[in-house]
C-alpha positions in Angstrom: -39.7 -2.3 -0.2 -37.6 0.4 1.3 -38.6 3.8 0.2 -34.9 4.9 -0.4 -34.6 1.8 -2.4 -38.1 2.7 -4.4 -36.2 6.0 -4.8 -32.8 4.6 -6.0 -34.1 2.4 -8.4 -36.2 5.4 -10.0 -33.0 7.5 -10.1 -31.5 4.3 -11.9 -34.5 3.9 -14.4 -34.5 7.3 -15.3 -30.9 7.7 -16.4 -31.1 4.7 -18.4 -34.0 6.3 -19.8 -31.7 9.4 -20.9 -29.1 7.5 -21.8 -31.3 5.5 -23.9 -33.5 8.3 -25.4 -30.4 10.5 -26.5 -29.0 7.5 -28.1 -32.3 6.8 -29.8 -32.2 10.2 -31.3 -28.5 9.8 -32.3 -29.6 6.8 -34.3 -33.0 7.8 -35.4 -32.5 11.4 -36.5 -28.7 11.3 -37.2 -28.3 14.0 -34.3 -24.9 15.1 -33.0 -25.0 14.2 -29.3 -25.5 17.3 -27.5 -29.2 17.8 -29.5 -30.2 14.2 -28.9 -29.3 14.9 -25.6 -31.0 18.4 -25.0 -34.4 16.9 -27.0 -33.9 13.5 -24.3 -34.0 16.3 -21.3 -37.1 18.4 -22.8 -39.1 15.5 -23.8 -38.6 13.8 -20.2 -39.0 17.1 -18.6 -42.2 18.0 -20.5 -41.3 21.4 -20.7 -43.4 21.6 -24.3 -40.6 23.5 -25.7 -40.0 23.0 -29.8 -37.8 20.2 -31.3 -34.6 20.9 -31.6 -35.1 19.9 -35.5 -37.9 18.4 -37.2 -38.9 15.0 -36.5 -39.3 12.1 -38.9 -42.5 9.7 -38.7 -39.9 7.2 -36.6 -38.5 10.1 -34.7 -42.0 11.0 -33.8 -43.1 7.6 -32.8 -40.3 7.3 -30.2 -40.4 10.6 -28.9 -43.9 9.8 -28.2 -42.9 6.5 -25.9 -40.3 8.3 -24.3 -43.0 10.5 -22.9 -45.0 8.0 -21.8 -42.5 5.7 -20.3 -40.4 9.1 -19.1 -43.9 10.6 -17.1 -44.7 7.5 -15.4 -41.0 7.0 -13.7 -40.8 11.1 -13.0 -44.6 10.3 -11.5 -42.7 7.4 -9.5 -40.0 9.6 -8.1 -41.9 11.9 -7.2 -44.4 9.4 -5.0 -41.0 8.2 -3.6 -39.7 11.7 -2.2 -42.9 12.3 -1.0 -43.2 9.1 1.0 -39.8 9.5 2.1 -40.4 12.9 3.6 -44.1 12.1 5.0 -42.8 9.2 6.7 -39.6 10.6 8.4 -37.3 9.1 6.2 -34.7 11.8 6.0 -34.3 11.9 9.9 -33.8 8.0 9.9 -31.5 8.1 7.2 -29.9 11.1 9.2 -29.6 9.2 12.0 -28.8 5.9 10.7 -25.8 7.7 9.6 -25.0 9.3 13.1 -25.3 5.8 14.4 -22.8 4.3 11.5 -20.4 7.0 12.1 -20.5 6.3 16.2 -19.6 2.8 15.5 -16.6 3.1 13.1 -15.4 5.4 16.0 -15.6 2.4 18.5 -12.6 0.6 19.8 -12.0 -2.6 22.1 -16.2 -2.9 22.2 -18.4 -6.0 22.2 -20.5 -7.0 19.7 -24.0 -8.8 21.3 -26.0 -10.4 18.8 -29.7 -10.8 19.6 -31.8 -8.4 21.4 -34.0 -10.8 23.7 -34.6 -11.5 27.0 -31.3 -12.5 27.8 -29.8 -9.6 25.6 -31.4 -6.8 26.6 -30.7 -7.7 30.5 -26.8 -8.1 29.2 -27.4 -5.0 27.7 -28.4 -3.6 30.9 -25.3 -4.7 32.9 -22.8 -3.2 30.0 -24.7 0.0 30.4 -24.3 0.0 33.9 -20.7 -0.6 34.1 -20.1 1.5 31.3 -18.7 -0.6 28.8 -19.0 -0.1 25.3 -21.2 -2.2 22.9 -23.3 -2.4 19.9 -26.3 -4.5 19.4 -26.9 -6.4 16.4 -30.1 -7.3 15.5 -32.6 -8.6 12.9 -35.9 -8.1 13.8 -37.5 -5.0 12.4 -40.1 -5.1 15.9 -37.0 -4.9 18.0 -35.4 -1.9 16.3 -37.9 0.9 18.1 -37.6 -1.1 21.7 -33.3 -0.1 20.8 -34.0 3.3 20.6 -36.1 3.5 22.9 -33.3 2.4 25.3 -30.6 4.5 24.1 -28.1 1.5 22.9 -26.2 1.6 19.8 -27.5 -0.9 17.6 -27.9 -1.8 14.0 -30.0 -3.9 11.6 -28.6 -7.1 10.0 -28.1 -10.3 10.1 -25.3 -11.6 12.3 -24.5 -15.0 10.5 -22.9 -12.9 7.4 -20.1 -11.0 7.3 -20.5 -7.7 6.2 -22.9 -7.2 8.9 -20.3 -8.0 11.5 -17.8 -5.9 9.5 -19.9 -3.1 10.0 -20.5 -3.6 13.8 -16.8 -3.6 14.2 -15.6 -7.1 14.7 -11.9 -6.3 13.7 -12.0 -3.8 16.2 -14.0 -5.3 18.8 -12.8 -6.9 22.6 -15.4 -9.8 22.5 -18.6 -11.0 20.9 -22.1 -12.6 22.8 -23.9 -14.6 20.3 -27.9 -14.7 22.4 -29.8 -15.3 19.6 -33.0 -18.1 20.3 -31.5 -20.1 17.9 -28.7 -22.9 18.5 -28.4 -23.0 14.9 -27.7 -19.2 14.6 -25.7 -19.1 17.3 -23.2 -21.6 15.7 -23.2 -19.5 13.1 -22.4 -16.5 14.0 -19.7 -18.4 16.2 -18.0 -19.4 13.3 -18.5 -16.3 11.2 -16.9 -14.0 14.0 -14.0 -16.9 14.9 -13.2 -16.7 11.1 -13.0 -12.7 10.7 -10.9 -12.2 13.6 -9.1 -15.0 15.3 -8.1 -13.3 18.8 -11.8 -12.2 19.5 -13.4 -13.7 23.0 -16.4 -15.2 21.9 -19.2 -16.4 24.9 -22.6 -18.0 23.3 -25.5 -18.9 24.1 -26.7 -22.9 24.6 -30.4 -24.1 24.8 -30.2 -27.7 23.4 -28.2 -30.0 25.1 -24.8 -31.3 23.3 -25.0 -27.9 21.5 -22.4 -26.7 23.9 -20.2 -29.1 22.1 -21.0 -27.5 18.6 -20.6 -24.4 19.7 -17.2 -24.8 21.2 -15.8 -26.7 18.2 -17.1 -23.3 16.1 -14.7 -21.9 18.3 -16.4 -20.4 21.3 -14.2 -19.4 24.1 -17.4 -19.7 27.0 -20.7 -21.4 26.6 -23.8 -20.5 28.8 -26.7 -22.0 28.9 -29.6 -19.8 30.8 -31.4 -23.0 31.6 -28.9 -24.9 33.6 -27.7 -21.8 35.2 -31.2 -21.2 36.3 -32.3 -24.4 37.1 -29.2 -24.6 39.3 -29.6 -21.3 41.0 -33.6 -22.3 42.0 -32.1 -25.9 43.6 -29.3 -23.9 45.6 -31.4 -21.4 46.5 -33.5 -24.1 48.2 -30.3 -26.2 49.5 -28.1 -22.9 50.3 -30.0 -19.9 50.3 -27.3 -17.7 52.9 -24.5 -19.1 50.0 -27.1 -17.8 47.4 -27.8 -14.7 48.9 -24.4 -14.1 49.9 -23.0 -14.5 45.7 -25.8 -12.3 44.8 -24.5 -9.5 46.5 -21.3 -10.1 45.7 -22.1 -10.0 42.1 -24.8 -8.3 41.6 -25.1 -4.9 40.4 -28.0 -3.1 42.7 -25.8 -4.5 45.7 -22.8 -1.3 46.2 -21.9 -2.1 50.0 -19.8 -5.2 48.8 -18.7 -6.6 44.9 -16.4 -9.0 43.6 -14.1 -8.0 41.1 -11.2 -9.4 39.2 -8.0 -7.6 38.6 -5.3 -8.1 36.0 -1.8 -7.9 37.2 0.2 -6.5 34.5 4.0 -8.5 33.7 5.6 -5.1 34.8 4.1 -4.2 38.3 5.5 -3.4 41.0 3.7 -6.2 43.0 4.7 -9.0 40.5 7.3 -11.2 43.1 5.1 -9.7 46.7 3.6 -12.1 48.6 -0.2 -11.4 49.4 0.8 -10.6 52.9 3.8 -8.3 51.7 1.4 -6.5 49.0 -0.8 -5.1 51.9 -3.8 -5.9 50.2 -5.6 -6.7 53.3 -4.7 -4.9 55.6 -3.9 -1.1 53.7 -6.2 -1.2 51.3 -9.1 -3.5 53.0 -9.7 -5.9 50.7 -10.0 -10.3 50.4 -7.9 -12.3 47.8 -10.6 -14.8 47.5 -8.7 -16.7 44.6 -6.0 -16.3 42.0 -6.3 -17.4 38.5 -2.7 -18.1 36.9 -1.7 -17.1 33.3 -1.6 -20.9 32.6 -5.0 -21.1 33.5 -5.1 -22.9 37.0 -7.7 -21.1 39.7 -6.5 -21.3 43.0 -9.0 -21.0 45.3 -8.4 -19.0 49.1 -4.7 -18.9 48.2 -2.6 -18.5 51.0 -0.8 -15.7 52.4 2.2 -16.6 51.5 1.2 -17.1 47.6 3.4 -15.4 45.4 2.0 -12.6 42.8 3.0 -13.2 39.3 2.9 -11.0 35.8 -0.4 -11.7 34.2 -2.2 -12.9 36.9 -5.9 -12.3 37.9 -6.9 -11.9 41.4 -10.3 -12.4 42.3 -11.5 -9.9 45.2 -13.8 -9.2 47.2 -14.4 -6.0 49.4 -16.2 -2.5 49.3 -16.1 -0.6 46.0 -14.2 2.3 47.2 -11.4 -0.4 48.5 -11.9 -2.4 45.2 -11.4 1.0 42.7 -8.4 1.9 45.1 -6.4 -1.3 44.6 -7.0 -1.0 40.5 -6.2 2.2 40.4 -2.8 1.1 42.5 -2.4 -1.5 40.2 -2.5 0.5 37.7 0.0 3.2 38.3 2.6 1.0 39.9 2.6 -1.0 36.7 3.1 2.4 34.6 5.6 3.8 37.0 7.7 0.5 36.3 7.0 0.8 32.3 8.8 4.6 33.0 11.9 3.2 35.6 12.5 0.7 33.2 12.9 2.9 30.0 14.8 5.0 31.9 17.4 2.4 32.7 17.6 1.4 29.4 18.2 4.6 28.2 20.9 5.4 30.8 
């Protein structure tokens, strides 16, 4: 057991035992409450000072059972602080409360629930692209590998819901469920679904048909790491330059050229321009590759004459620097609208 628990429960024990003993004297003795209560506090204290009055036969029998019972739970308190402060206790508990304070703080965050193989390299990404996140796991082995890393994390178990209260889920952007188990996973799909009803949700699949499962728990995305990789292995054999060519598109250690997608807020400037008219390509240097509609549809290499729409998401591809400068454009033409518009209004 927890040391802090040993500790609380001690604490517990021993005011029962002063609650008890004082009323023991009350009834015994025929007391008022302050002396039962100031011979309680002596006689657990073994201080050796003299009885507050004299003691009948029964009065002495008790008195002698409080001291036994009252020196062997002052005997277990004290084991308990000094376990506590040998073995760093007060630091964790410290810093446990540093962590809890650093989570209530965050906003908009995900929530990734298992700390595996496939979490810790999600982890990774998230750190690289500075988003914000908190890892909730289980496994007391994992805990030290956490700090280790740097990533704000927490122990619990993600299938109830005060453990995903406390990571934030009313709060949070999203949720990745990557725990080993299908089970689990469903889970925790239906635990987060059920405390908050906009959240994005991706899991984890590694049976087959558990896709379905999870996507009835109410999933947005389902992965599963082994199709994905078994797929990747066979193209990289049938279209290794396509391969190659995605991977440095989308991976991270590539900077010369990313893909990124790119919200187009209702009130932007570009919402009614034309791909060619925006001067996407040729100001700012960068390839529409496709254009995923507010309904839903993907269009794939849309043509130049494609219209922009509120609430799209464009899918580019180009250098960084060209990639940051468009959302960054994006961004403050949709703002300056936001101001025109309230201006108008107020005129």
């Amino acid at each position: 057991m927890d040391p802090v628990r040993h500790l609380k429960i001690s604490v517990l024990v021993l005011l029962m035992l002063v609650t008890g003993g004082t009323t023991g004297f009350m009834a015994i003795e025929k007391w008022r409450f302050l002396d039962a209560l100031y011979m309680t506090v002596i006689t657990l204290g073994t201080v050796g000072f003299k009885e507050v009055h004299d003691l009948s036969d029964g009065g002495k029998m008790f008195t002698m059972g409080l001291i036994l019972v009252g020196v062997s739970v002052l005997g277990y308190i004290v084991g308990s602080l000094a376990q506590i402060m040998f073995e760093g206790q007060f630091q964790r508990i410290i810093g446990r409360k540093k962590v809890e304070k650093q989570i209530d703080s965050l906003r908009e965050h995900y929530i990734i629930c298992g700390f595996g193989r496939i979490g810790s390299l999600i982890c990774k990404e998230f750190k690289t692209n500075d988003l914000q996140f908190v890892v909730v796991e289980k496994s007391v082995d994992t805990q030290e590998k956490l700090d280790e890393e740097g990533y704000l994390h927490m122990r619990g178990d993600a299938t109830l819901d005060e453990t995903l209260l406390k990571a934030g889920i009313k709060r949070a952007k999203g949720l990745i469920s990557v725990v080993t188990s299908d089970t689990e996973n469903v889970y925790i799909t239906l635990t987060a679904r059920g405390l908050n009803p906009d959240l994005y949700i991706l899991a984890r699949s590694g049976e087959e048909g558990s896709d379905l499962k999870l996507k009835r728990a109410g999933a947005n995305k389902v992965v599963s790491p082994y199709v994905i990789g078994g797929s990747r292995m066979a193209q990289s054999i049938l279209r290794p330059n396509v391969v190659d060519f995605i991977e440095i598109a989308t991976g991270s250690e590539h900077m010369d050229l990313q893909m990124e997608e790119i919200a187009i807020p209702p009130h932007s400037a570009f919402v009614g321009e034309t791909l060619v008219t925006s001067g996407f390509r040729k100001e700012i240097g960068v390839i529409i590759v496709g254009i995923k509609k507010a309904h839903g549809k993907m269009i794939f290499n849309p043509h130049s004459q494609s219209k922009i729409e509120g609430n799209d998401t464009l899918i580019v591809l180009g250098e960084p620097e060209s990639i940051a400068k468009l959302e960054d454009l994006v961004e403050r033409t949709a703002t300056d609208s936001v101001i025109k518009e309230h201006r108008k209004a107020q005129q």
